[in-house]
Structure formats: structure tokens, C-alpha cells
C-alpha positions as CSV (number, residue, x, y, z in Angstrom):
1,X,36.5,5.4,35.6
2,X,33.4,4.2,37.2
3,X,33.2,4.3,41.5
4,X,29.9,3.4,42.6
5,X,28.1,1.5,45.6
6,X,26.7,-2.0,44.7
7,X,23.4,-1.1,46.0
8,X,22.8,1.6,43.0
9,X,22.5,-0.9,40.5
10,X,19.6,-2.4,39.6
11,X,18.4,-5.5,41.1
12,X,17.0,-8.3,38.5
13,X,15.6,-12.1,39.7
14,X,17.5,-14.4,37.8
15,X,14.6,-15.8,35.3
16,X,16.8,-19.0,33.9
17,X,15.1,-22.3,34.7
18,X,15.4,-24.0,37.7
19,X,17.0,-20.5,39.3
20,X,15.1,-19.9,43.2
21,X,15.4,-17.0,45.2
22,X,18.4,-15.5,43.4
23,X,18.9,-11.8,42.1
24,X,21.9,-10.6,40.3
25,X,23.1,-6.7,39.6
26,X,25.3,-6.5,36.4
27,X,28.2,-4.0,38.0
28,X,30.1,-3.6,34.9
29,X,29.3,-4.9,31.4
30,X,27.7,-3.4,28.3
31,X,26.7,-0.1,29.8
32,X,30.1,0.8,30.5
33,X,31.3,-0.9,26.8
34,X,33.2,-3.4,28.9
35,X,34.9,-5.2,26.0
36,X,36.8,-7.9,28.4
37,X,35.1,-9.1,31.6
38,X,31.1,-8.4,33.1
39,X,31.1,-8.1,37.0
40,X,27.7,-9.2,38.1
41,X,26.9,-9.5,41.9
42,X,24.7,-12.4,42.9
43,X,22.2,-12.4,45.6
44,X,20.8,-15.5,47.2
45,X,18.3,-15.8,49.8
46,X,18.3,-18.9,52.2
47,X,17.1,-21.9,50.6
48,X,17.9,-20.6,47.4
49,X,19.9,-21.1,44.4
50,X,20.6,-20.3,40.9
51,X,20.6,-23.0,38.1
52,X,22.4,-26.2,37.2
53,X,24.0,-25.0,33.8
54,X,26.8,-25.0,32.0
55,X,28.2,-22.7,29.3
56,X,31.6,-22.7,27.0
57,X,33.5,-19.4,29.6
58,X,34.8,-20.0,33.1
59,X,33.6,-18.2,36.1
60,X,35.5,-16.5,38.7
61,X,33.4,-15.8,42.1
62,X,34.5,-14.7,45.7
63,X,31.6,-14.6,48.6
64,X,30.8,-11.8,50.1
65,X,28.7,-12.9,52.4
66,X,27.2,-16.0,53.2
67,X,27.5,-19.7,52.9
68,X,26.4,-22.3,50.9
69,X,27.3,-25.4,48.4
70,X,28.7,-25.5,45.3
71,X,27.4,-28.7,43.3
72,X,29.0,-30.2,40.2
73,X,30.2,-33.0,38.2
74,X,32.6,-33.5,41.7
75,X,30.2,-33.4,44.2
76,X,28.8,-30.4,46.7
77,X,31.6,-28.4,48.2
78,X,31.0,-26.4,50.7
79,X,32.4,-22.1,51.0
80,X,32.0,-19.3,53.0
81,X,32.2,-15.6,53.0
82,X,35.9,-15.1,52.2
83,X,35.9,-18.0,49.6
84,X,36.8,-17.7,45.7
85,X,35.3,-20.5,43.7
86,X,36.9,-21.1,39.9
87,X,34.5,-23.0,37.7
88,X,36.1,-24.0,34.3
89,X,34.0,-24.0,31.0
90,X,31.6,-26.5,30.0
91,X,31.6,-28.0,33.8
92,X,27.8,-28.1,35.2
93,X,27.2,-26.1,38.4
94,X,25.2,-24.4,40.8
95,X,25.3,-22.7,44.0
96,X,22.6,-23.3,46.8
97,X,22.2,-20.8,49.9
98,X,22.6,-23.1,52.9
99,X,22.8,-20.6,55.3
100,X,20.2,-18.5,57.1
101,X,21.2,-15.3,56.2
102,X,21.2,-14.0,52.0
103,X,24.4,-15.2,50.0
104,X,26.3,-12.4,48.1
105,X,28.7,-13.1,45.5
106,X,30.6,-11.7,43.1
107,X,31.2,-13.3,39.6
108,X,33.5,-12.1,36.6
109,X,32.7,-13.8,33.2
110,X,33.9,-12.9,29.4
111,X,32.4,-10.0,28.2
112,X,30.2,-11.7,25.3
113,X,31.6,-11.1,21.6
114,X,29.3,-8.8,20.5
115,X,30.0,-6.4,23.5
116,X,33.6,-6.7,22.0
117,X,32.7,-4.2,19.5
């Protein structure tokens, strides 16, 4: 069993293209052998963003803190702290920070296959 405070993980900036002002801690994933599910917390400061991709798992968020837009095939729809978001595989999406205070976020994804060993 792991119990540890998000701010004891290490902080990355999220290097994908098109990603602004957004910083993500992996909470659980390969160096606890997580064979199902990765736990990353997101970090967005105003203004910014992360990406407009899309990839073949789902995502399942909840904000922390924060408010902003979620963009996709359907349009920008806006959440707040408090909010879970579902995004289903293959859909395009992004989140942008339209807030003035940093956007915290938790997202679970598939632990990738070759965690699964």
C-alpha cells in the first residue's frame, strides 16, 4: 500500500506538442508495477493548456481545483472544481485553464501493456 501527499512526487512540464503551461505528476504507474490504471495529477496555470490529441484508451478526470474548458469534436464545455470529465477513446481533446488561479486535475488512464508485465 502506497499513502503519500501529491506534492512528493515529482513535477514534469508536459513536453507534447502544442502543450502550454501544464505539468503533470505520475501518482501511481510503473514505479509501483501498476498493471491496471496510471493516476497522474495535472497542473495547469492560467492561460494554459495541454494538447489537442487523441489516443485509442479513455480518460477519467475530476478537478481539483480550478476552472477551465474542455474542447472536442462537441464543442468547449465548460467545468469546475468538483467536476468529473469522461473522454472516450479516439475522441480529440484538450483542456484550457480559463481561470486565474492554476487548474489541478486528476486523470486515470490504462496502465500501458508493457507495464502489464
Amino acid at each position: 500500500m502506497k499513502v503519500q501527499p501529491i506534492a512528493t512526487h515529482e513535477q514534469k512540464t508536459v513536453e507534447m506538442p502544442g502543450a502550454e503551461g501544464a505539468k503533470m505528476r505520475m501518482l501511481i504507474g510503473p514505479a509501483e508495477q501498476a498493471k491496471n490504471f496510471h493516476m497522474r495529477h495535472f497542473e495547469v496555470k492560467p492561460g494554459g493548456f495541454t494538447p489537442h490529441h487523441q489516443h485509442d484508451y479513455e480518460h477519467e478526470i475530476v478537478i481539483l481545483k480550478g476552472e477551465g474548458t474542455a474542447n472536442s469534436t462537441e464543442g468547449e464545455r465548460p467545468f469546475k472544481a468538483g467536476d468529473i470529465i469522461w473522454v472516450p477513446a479516439n475522441e480529440m481533446h484538450q483542456f484550457r485553464n480559463t481561470g486565474s488561479a492554476p487548474l489541478e486535475f486528476i486523470c486515470l488512464i490504462p496502465a500501458p501493456m508493457d507495464c502489464a508485465k
